[in-house]
C-alpha positions in Angstrom: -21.1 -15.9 -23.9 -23.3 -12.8 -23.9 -22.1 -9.4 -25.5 -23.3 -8.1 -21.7 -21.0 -10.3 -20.5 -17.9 -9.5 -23.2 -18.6 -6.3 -22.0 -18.3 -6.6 -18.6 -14.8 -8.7 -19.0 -13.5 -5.4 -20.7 -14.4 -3.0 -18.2 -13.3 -4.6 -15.9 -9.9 -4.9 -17.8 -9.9 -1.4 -18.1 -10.7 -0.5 -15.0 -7.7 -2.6 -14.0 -5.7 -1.2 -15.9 -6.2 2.4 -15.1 -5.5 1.4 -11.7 -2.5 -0.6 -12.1 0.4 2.5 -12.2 -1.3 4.9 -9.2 -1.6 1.4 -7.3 1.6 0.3 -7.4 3.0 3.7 -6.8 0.9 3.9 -3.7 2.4 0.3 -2.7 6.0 1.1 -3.3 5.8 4.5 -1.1 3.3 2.2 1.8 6.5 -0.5 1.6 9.5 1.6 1.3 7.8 3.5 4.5 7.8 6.8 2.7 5.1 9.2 4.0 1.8 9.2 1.8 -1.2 11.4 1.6 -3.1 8.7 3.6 -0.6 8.9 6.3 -2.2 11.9 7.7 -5.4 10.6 8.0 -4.7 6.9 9.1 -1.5 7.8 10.6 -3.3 8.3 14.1 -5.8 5.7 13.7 -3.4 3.4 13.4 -1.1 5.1 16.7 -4.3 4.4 18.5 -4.4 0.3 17.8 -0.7 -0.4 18.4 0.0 2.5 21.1 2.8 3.8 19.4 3.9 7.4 19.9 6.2 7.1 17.5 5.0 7.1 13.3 5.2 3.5 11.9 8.3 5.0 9.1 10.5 6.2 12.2 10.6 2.5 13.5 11.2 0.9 10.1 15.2 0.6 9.1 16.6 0.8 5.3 19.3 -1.8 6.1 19.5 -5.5 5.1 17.9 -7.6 8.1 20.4 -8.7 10.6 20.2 -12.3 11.4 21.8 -13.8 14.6 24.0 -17.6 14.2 23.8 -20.0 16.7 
């Protein structure tokens, strides 16, 4: 393999790696249905497609899933 090509596996790396904490930070907040600082901005966007009123966190519940027995 090339060194251009070395060099593009470690930027790439890096670039990875910068990204992995701020990411996954965003991810946890996005799943946990905490409000983030694309919420503002997407928040009504996405109101529009699913004609909520209400913001996707008020509908989402913190308890275990409830499962009904036959």
């Amino acid at each position: 393999m090339t060194f251009n090509g070395w060099l593009q596996i470690l930027i790439f790396c890096g670039i990875v790696l910068v990204l992995v904490k701020p990411l996954g930070g965003y991810m946890t907040r996005v799943i946990a249905g905490e409000r983030t600082y694309l919420s503002i901005v997407l928040g009504p966007v996405e109101r529009g497609f699913t004609g909520s009123p209400a913001p996707a966190s008020a509908k989402t519940s913190t308890g275990p899933p409830t499962h009904s027995r036959c």
